[in-house]
C-alpha positions, 0 to 999 in steps of 0.5 A: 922869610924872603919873597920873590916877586914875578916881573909881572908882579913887579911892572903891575906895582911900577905901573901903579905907582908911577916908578921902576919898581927898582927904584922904589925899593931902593928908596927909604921909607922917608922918601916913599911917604914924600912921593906918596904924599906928593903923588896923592897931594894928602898927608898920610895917615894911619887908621885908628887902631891900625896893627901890623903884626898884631901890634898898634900903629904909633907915631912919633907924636903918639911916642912924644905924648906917652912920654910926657904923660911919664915925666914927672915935670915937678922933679925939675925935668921937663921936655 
């Protein structure tokens, strides 16, 4: 599903935040969360039970414990 946004639209969400709206969806989803976290000086943080789509939000770091909670390290594998 593709949605078109009005250029109203588009200079209330530059104005917002802070860059051409151009160039904000040019930029990958790294660099955004570096400008946001530089903008707002605050690390960006998902709320608990945060869900898109009907999923759960996880993090890498949430993916690296699931992981380790899986690996039998007694097997001689560990990470």
């Amino acid at each position: 599903m593709s949605y078109q946004l009005s250029d109203k639209m588009k200079k209330i969400i530059s104005r917002k935040v802070g860059i051409p709206y151009e160039q904000l969806i040019e930029m990958d989803d790294e660099d955004i969360e570096k400008y946001i976290e530089k903008k707002t000086g605050k690390k960006i943080k998902w709320p608990k039970g945060a869900k898109i789509e009907g999923l759960p939000i996880r993090t890498m770091e949430d993916v690296d414990r699931k992981i380790d909670s899986l690996i039998v390290k007694d097997n001689g594998w560990d990470r």
